[in-house]
mmCIF file of the N, C-alpha and C atoms, coordinates in Angstrom:
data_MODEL
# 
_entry.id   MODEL 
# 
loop_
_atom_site.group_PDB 
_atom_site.id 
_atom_site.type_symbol 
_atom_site.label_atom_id 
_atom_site.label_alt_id 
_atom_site.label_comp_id 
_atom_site.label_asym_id 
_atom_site.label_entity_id 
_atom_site.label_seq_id 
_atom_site.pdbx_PDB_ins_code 
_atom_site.Cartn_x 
_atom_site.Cartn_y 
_atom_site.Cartn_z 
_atom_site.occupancy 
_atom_site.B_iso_or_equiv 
_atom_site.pdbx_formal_charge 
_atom_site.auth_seq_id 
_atom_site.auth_comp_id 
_atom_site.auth_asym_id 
_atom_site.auth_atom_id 
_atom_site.pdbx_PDB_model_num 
ATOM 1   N N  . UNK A 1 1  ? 0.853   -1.166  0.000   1.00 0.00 ? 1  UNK A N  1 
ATOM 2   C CA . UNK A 1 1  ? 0.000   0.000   0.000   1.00 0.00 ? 1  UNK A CA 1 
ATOM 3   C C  . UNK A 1 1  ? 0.899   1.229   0.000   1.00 0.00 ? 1  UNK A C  1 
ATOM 4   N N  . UNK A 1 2  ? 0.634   2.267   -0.815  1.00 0.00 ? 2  UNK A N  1 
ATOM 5   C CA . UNK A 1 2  ? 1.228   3.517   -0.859  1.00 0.00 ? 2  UNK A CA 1 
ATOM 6   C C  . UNK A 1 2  ? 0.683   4.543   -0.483  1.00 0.00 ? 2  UNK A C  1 
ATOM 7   N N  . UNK A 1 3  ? 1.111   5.040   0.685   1.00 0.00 ? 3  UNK A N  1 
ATOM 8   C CA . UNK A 1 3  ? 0.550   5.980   1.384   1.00 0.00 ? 3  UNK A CA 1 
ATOM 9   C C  . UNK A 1 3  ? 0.723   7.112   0.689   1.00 0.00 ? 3  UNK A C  1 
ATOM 10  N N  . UNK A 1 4  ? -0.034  8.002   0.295   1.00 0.00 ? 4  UNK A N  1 
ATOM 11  C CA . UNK A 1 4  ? 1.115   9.471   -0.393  1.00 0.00 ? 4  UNK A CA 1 
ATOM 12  C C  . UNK A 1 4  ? 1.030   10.244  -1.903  1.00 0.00 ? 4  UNK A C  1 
ATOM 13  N N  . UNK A 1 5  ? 1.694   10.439  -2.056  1.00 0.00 ? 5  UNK A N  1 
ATOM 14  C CA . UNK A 1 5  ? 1.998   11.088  -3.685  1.00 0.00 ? 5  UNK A CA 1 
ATOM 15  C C  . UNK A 1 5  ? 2.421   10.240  -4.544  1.00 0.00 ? 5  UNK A C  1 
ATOM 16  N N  . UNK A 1 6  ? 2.366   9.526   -5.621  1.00 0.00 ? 6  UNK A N  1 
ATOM 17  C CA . UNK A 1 6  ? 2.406   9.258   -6.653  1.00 0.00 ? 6  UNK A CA 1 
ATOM 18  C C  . UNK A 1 6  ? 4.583   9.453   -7.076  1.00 0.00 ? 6  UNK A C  1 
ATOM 19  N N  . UNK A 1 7  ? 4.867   10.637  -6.589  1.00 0.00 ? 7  UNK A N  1 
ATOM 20  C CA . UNK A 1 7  ? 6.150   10.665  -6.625  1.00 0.00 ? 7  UNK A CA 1 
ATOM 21  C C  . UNK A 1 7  ? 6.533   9.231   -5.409  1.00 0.00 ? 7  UNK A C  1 
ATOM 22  N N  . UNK A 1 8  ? 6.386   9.024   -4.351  1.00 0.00 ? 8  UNK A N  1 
ATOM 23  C CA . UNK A 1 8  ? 6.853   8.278   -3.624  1.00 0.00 ? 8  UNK A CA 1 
ATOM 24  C C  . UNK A 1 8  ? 7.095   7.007   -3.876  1.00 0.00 ? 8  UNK A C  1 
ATOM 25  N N  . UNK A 1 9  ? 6.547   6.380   -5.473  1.00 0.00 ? 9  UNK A N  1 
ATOM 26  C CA . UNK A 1 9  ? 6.100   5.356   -5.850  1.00 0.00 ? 9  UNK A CA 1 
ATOM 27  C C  . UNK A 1 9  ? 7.444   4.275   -5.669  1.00 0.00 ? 9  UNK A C  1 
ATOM 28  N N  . UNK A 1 10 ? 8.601   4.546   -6.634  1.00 0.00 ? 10 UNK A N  1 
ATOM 29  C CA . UNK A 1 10 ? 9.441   3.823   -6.533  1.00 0.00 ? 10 UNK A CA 1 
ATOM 30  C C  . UNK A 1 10 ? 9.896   4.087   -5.158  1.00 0.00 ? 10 UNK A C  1 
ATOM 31  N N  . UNK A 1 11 ? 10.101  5.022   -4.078  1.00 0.00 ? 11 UNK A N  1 
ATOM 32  C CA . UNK A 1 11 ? 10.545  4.053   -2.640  1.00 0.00 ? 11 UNK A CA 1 
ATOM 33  C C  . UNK A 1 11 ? 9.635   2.922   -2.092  1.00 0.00 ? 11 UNK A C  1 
ATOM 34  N N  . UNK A 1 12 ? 8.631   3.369   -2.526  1.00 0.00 ? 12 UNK A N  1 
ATOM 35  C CA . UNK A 1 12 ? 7.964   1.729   -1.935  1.00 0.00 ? 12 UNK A CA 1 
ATOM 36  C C  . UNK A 1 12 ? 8.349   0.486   -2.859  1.00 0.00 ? 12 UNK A C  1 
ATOM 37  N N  . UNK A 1 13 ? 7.872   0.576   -4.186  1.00 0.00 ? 13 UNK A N  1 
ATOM 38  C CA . UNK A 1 13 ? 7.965   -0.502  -5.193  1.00 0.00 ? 13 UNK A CA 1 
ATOM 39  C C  . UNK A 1 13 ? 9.986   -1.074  -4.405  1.00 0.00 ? 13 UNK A C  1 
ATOM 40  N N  . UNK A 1 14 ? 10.920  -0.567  -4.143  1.00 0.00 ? 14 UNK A N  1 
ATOM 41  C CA . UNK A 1 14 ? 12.092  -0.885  -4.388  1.00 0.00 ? 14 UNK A CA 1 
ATOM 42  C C  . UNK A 1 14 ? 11.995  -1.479  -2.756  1.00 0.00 ? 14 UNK A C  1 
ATOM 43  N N  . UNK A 1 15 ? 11.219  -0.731  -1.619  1.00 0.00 ? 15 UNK A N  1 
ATOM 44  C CA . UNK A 1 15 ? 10.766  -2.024  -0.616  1.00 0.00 ? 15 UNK A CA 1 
ATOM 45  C C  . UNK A 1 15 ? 10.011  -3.060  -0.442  1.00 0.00 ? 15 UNK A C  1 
ATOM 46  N N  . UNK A 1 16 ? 9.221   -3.116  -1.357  1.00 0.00 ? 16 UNK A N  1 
ATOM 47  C CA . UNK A 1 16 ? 8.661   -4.283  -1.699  1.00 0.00 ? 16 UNK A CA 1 
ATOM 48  C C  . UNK A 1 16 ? 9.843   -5.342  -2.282  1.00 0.00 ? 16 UNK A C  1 
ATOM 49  N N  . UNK A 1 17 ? 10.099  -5.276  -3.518  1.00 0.00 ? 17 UNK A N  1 
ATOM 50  C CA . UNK A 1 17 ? 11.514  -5.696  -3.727  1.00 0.00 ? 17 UNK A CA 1 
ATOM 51  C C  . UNK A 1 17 ? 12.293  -6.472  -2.743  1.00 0.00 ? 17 UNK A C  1 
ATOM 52  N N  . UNK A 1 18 ? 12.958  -5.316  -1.775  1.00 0.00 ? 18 UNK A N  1 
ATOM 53  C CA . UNK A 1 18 ? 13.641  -6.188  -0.685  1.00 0.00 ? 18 UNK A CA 1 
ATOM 54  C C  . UNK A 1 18 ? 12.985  -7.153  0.306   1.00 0.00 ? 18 UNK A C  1 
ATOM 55  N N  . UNK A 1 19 ? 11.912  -6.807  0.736   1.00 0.00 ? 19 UNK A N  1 
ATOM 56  C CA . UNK A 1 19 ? 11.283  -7.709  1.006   1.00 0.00 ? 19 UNK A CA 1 
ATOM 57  C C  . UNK A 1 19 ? 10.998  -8.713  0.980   1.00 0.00 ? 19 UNK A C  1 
ATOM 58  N N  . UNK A 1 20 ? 10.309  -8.428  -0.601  1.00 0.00 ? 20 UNK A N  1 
ATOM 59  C CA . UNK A 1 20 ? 9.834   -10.264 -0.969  1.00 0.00 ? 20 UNK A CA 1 
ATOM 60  C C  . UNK A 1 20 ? 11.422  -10.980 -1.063  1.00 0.00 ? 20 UNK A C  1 
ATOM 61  N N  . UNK A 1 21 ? 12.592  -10.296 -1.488  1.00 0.00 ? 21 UNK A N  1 
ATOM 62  C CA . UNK A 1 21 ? 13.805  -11.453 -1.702  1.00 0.00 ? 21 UNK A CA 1 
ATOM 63  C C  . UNK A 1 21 ? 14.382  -11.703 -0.183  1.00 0.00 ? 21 UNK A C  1 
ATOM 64  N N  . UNK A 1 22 ? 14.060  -10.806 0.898   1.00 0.00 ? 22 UNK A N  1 
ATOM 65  C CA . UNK A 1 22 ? 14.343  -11.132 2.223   1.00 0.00 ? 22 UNK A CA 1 
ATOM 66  C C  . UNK A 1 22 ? 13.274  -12.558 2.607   1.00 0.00 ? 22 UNK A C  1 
ATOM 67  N N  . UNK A 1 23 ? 11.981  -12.719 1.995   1.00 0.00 ? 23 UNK A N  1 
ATOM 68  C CA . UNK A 1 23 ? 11.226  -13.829 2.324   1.00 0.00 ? 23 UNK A CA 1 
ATOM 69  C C  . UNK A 1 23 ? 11.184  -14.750 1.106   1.00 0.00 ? 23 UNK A C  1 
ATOM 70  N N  . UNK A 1 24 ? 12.316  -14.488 0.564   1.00 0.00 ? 24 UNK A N  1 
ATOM 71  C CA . UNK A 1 24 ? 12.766  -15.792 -0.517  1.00 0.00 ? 24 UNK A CA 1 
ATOM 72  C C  . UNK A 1 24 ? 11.973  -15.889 -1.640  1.00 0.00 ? 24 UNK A C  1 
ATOM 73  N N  . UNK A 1 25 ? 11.670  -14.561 -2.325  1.00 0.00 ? 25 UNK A N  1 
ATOM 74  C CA . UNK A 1 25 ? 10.433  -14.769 -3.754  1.00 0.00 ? 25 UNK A CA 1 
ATOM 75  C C  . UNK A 1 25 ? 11.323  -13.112 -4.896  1.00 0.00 ? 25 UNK A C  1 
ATOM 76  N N  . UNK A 1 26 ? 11.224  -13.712 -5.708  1.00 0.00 ? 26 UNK A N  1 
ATOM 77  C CA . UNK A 1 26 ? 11.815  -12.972 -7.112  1.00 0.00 ? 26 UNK A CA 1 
ATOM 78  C C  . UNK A 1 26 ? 10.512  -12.372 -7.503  1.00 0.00 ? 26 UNK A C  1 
ATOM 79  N N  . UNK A 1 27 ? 10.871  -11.203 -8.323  1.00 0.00 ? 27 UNK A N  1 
ATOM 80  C CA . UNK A 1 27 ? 9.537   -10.822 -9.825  1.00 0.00 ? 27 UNK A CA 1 
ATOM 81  C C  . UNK A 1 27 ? 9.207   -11.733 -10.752 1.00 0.00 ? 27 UNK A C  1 
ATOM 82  N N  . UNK A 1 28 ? 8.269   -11.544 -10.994 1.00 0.00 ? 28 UNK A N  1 
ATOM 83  C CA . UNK A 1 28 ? 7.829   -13.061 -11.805 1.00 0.00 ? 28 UNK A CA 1 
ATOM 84  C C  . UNK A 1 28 ? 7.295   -12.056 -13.059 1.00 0.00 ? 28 UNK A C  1 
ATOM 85  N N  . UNK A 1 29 ? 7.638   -11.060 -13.949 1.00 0.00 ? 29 UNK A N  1 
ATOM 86  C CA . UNK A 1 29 ? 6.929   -10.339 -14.688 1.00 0.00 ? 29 UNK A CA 1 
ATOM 87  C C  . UNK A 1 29 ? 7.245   -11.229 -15.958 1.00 0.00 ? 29 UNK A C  1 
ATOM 88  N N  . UNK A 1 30 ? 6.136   -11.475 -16.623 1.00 0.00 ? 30 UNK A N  1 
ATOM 89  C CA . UNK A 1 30 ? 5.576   -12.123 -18.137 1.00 0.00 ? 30 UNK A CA 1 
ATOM 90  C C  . UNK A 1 30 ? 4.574   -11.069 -19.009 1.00 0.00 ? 30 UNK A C  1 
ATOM 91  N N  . UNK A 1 31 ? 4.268   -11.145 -19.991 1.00 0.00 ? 31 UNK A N  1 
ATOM 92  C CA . UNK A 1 31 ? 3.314   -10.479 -20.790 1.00 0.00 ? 31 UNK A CA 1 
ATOM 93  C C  . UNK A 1 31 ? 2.052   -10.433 -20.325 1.00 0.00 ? 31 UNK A C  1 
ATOM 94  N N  . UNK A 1 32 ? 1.841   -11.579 -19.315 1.00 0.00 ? 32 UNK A N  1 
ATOM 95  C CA . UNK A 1 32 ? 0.816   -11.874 -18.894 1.00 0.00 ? 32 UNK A CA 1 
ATOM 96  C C  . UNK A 1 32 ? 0.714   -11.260 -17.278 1.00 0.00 ? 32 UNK A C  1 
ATOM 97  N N  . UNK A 1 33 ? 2.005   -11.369 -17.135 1.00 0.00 ? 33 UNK A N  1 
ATOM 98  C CA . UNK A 1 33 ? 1.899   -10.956 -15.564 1.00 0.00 ? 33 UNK A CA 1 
ATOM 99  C C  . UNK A 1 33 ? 2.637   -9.535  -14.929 1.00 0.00 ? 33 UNK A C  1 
ATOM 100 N N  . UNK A 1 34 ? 1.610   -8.276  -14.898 1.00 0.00 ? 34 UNK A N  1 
ATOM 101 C CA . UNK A 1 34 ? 2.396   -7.439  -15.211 1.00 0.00 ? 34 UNK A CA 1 
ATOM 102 C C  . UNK A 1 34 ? 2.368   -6.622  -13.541 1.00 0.00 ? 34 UNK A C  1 
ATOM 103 N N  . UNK A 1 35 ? 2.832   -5.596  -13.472 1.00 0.00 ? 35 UNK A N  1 
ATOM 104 C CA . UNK A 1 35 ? 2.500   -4.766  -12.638 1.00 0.00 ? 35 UNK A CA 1 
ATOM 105 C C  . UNK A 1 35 ? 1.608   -3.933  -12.517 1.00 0.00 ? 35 UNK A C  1 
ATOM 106 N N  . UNK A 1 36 ? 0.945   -3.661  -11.543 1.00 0.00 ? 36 UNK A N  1 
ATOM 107 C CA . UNK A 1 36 ? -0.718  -2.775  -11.737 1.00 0.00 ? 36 UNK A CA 1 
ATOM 108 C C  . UNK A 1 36 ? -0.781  -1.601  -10.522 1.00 0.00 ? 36 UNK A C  1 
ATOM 109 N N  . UNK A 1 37 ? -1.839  -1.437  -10.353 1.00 0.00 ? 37 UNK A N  1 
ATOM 110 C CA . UNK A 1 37 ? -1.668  -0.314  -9.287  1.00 0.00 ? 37 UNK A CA 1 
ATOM 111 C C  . UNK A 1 37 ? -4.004  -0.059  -9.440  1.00 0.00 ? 37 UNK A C  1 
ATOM 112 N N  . UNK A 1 38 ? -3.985  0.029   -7.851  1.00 0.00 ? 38 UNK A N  1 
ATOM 113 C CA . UNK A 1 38 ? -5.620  -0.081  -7.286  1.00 0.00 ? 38 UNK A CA 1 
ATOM 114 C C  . UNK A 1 38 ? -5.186  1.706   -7.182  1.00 0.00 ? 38 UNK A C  1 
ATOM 115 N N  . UNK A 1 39 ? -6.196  2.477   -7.490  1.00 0.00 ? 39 UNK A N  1 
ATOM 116 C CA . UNK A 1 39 ? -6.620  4.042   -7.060  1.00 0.00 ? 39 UNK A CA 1 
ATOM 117 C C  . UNK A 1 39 ? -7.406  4.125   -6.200  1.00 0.00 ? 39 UNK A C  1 
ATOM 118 N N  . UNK A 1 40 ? -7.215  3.674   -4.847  1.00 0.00 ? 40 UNK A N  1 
ATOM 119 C CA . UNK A 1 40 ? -8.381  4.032   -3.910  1.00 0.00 ? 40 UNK A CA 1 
ATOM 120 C C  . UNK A 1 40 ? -8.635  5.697   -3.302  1.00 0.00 ? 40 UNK A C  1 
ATOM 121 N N  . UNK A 1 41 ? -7.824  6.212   -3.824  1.00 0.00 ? 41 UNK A N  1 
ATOM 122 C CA . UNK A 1 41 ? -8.177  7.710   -4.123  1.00 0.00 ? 41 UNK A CA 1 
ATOM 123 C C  . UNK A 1 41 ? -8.504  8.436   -5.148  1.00 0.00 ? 41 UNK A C  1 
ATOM 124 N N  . UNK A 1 42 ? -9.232  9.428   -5.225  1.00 0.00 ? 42 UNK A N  1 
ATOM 125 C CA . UNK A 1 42 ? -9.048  10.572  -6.547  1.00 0.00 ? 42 UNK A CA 1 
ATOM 126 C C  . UNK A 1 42 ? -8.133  11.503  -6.306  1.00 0.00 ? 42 UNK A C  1 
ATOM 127 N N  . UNK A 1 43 ? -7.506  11.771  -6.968  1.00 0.00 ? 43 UNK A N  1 
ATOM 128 C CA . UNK A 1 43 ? -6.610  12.651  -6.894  1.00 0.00 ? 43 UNK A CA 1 
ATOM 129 C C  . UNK A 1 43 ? -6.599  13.744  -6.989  1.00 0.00 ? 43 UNK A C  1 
ATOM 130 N N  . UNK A 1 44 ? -8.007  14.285  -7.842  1.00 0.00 ? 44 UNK A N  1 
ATOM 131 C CA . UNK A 1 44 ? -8.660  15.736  -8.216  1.00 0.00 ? 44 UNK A CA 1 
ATOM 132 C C  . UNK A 1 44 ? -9.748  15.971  -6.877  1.00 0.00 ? 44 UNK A C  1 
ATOM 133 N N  . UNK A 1 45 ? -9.556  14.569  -6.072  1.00 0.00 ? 45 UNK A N  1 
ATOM 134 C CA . UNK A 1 45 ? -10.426 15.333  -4.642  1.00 0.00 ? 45 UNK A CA 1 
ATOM 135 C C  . UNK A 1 45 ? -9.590  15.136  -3.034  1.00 0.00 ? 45 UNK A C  1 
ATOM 136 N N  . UNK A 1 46 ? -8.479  14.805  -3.786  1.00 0.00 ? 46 UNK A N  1 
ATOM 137 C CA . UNK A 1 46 ? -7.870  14.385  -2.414  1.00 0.00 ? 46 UNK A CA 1 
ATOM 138 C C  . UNK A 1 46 ? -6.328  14.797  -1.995  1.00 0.00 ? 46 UNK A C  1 
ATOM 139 N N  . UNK A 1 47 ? -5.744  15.485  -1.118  1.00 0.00 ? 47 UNK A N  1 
ATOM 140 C CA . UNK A 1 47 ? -4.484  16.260  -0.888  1.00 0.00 ? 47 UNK A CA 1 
ATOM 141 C C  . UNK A 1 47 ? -3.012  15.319  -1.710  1.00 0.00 ? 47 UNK A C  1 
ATOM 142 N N  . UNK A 1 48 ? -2.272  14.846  -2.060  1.00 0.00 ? 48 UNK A N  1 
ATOM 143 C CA . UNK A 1 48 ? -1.724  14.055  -2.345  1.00 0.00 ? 48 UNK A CA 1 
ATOM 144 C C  . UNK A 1 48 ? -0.634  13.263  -0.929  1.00 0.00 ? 48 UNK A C  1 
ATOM 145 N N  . UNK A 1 49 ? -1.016  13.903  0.137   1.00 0.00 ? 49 UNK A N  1 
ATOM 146 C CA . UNK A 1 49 ? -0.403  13.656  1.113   1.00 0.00 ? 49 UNK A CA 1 
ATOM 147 C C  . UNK A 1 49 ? -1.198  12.125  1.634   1.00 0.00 ? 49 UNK A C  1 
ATOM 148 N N  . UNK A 1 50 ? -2.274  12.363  1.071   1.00 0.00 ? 50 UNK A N  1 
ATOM 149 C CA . UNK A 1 50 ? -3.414  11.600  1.396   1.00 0.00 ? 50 UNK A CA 1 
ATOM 150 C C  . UNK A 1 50 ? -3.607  10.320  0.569   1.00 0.00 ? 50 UNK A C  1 
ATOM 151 N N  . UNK A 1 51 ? -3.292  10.286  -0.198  1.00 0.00 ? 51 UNK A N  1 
ATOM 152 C CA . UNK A 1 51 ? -3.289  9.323   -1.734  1.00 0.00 ? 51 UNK A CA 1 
ATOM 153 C C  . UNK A 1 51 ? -3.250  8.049   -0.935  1.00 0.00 ? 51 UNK A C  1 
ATOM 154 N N  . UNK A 1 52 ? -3.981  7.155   -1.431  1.00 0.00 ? 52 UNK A N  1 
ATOM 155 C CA . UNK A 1 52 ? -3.798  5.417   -1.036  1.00 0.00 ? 52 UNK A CA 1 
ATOM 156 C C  . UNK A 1 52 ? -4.107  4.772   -2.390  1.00 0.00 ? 52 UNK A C  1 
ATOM 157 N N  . UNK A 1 53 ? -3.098  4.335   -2.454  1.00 0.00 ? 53 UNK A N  1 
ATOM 158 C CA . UNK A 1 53 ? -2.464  3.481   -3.790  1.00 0.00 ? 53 UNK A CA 1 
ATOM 159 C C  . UNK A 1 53 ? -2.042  1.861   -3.451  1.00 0.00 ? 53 UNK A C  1 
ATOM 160 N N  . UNK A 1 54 ? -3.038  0.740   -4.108  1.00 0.00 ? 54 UNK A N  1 
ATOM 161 C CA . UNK A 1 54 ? -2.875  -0.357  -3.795  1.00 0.00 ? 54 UNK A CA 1 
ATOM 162 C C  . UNK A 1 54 ? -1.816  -0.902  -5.241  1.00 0.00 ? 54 UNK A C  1 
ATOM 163 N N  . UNK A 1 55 ? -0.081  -1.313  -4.713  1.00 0.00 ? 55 UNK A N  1 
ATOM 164 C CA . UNK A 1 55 ? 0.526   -1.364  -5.837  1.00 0.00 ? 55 UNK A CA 1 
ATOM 165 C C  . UNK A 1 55 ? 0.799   -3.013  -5.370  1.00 0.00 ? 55 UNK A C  1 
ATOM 166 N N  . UNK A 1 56 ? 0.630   -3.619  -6.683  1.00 0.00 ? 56 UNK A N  1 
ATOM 167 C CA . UNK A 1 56 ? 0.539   -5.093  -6.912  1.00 0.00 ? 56 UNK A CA 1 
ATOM 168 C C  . UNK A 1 56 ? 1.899   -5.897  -8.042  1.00 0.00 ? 56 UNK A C  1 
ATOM 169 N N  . UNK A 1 57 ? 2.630   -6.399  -7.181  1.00 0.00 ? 57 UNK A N  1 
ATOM 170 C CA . UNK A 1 57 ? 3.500   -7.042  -8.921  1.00 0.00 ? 57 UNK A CA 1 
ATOM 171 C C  . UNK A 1 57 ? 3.322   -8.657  -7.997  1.00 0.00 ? 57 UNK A C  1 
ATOM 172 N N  . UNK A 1 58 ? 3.660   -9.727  -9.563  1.00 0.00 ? 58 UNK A N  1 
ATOM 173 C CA . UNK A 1 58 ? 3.653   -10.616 -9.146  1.00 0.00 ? 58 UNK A CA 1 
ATOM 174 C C  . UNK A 1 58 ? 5.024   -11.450 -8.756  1.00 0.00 ? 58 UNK A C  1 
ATOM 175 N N  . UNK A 1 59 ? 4.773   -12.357 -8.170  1.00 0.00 ? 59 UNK A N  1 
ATOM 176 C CA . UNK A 1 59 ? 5.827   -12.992 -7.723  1.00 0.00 ? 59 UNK A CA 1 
ATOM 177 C C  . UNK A 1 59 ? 6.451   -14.558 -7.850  1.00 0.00 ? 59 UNK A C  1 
ATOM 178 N N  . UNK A 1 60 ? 7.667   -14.780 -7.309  1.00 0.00 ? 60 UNK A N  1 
ATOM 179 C CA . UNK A 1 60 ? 7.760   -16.206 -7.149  1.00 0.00 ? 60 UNK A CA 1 
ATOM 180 C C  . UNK A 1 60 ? 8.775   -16.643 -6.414  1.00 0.00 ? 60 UNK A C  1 
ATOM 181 N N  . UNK A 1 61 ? 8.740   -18.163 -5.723  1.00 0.00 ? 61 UNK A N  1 
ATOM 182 C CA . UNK A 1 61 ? 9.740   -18.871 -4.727  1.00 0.00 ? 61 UNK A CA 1 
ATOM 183 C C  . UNK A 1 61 ? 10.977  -18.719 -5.887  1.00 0.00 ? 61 UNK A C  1 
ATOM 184 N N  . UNK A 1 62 ? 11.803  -18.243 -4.982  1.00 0.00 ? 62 UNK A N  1 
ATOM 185 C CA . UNK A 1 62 ? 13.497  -17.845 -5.764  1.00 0.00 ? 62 UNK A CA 1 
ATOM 186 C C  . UNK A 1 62 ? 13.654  -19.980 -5.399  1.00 0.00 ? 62 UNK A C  1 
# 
C-alpha cells in the first residue's frame, strides 16, 4: 500500500523488492503478468499527502 503522492512510488515498489527477496520470492513479470496499481483515491479530490495506492507485482519462490 502507498501511502502518499504518486512521486513516492518507486521508494515503496524498491521495498517491496527487498522484502519479498528477504522472504525468498523474485519478480515473476511475463506479458501476462504485469505490474498494476488499485486508485483508492481521486486525486482531483484528495491532498496528495493523502493518496492510497494499492501497488501489486507478481511474484515467485526464488
Amino acid at each position: 500500500m502507498l501511502y502518499g503522492p504518486y512521486d513516492d512510488e518507486p521508494a515503496t515498489v524498491d521495498a517491496m523488492r527487498s522484502f519479498a527477496a528477504e522472504q525468498g520470492y523474485a519478480p515473476d513479470f511475463s506479458e501476462s503478468r504485469l505490474h498494476h496499481e488499485i486508485y483508492l483515491s481521486d486525486q482531483r479530490k484528495c491532498a496528495p499527502e493523502k493518496l492510497k495506492t494499492v501497488v501489486r507485482h507478481p511474484i515467485k519462490s526464488m
